[in-house]
Every structure is written in C-alpha cells, then in structure tokens.
C-alpha positions in Angstrom: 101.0 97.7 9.5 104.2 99.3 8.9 105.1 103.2 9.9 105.6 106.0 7.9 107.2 109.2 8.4 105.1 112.4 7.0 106.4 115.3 5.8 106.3 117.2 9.0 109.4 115.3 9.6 112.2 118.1 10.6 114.9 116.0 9.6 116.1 115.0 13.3 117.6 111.8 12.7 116.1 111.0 16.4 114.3 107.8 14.7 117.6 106.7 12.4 119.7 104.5 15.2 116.4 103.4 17.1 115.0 100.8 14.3 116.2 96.9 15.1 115.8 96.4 11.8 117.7 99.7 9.8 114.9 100.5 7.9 114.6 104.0 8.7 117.4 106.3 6.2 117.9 110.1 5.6 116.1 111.3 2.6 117.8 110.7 -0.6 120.0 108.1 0.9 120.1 104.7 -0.9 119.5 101.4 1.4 120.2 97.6 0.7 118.0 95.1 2.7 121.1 93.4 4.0 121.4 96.6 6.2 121.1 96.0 10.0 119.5 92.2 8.8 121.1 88.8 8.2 120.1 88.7 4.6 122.1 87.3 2.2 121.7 86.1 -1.8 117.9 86.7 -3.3 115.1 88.1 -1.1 111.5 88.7 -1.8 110.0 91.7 0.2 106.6 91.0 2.1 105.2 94.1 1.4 106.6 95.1 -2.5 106.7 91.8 -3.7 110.2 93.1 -5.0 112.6 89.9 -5.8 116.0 91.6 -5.4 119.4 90.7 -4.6 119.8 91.8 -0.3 123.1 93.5 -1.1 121.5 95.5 -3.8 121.2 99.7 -3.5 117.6 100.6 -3.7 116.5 103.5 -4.6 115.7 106.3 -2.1 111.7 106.0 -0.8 112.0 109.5 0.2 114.5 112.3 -1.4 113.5 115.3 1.2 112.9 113.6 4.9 114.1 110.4 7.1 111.7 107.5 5.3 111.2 103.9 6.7 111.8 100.7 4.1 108.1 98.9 4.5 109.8 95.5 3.6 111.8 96.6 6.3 109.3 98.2 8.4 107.6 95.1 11.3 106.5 97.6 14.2 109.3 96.6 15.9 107.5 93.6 16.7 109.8 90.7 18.6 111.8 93.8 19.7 110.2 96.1 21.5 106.2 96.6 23.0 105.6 99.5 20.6 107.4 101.1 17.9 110.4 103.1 18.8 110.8 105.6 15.9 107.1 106.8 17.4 108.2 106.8 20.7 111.3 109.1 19.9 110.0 111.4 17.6 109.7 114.6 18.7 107.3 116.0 16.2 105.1 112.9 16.2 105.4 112.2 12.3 105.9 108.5 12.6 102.6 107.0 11.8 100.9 103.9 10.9 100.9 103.4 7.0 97.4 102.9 5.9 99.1 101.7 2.9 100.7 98.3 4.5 98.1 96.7 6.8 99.6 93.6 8.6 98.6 91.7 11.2 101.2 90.8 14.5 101.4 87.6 13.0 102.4 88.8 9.5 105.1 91.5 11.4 106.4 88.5 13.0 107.2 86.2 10.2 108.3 89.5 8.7 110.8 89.6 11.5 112.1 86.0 11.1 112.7 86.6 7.4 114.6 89.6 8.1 116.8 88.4 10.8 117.9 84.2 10.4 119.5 82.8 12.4 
C-alpha cells in the first residue's frame, strides 16, 4: 500500500529528499509525475486511474503539511528494504494508507512504470 503523512506532520521536510520516486511535496505545492521519474507524454496513475499528461501540474494533495503522490507512492519497493520517509520521520506520521492497498507485486510494476528505462 502506499504511505501517507497525517496531520501530526511538523512540517520538517526530513521525508522530502528521501523518496526515489519525488512523490513526497510541501503542502500547497503543485507536482507533475515527470518529477524525479522518467515519464514522458500520457500516463495513467495505478492508483487514481487519472489519464494525464506526466509534465502536467497537479493540484496540491495536501495544502497545510508535506503529502506523498499515491500514484507516486511504491513503498520504496526496488529501492530500499522499507520505506524511507518512515524511517526518517521524526514524529512518526508516515503511515501506511489504508486507502491504497497493494501488493509487492503491484508496488513493483508500479515502480517499472514510473522509472523506464
């Protein structure tokens, strides 16, 4: 499943630089999916179903605290043994979204879309 960041977030930016995909922005900041990925041209999100164009802005997730992209989001699976926006927050407010269950399998080919080689 993906992670989400709760409002007990303080606004630390610890998580921000940490995600291999850039899916993690500061509230009210707008994000593209090309960010931090190899996307180019039309992309379908895994987890919105969205059909947008990767160098499109998208509207903020969050307008008050750090939030992470779900489409984005893949547990930092292919990268790392667990996700690293957990393992550096210092309020422990990155959580599993109950909201976007996936299995390794589905992070994975989440991954592979995200980053093309």
């Amino acid at each position: 499943m993906a992670i989400i960041i709760t409002d007990e977030c303080i606004n630390c930016g610890a998580c921000e630089p940490e995600c291999p995909n850039n899916a993690i922005y500061e509230g009210g900041a707008e994000w593209k999916f090309s960010e931090g990925t190899s996307l180019k041209g039309l992309f379908e999100g895994k987890n919105s179903g969205l059909t947008v164009d990767a160098d499109a802005e998208q509207e903020p997730v969050d307008m008050d605290v750090y939030y992470i992209v779900p489409d984005k989001c893949t547990e930092c699976k292919g990268f790392h043994d667990e996700p690293q926006c957990a393992a550096v927050c210092p309020v422990d407010c990155c959580v599993d979204d109950e909201a976007n269950i996936e299995t390794e399998e589905e992070l994975l080919l989440k991954k592979d879309s995200l980053h093309i080689d």
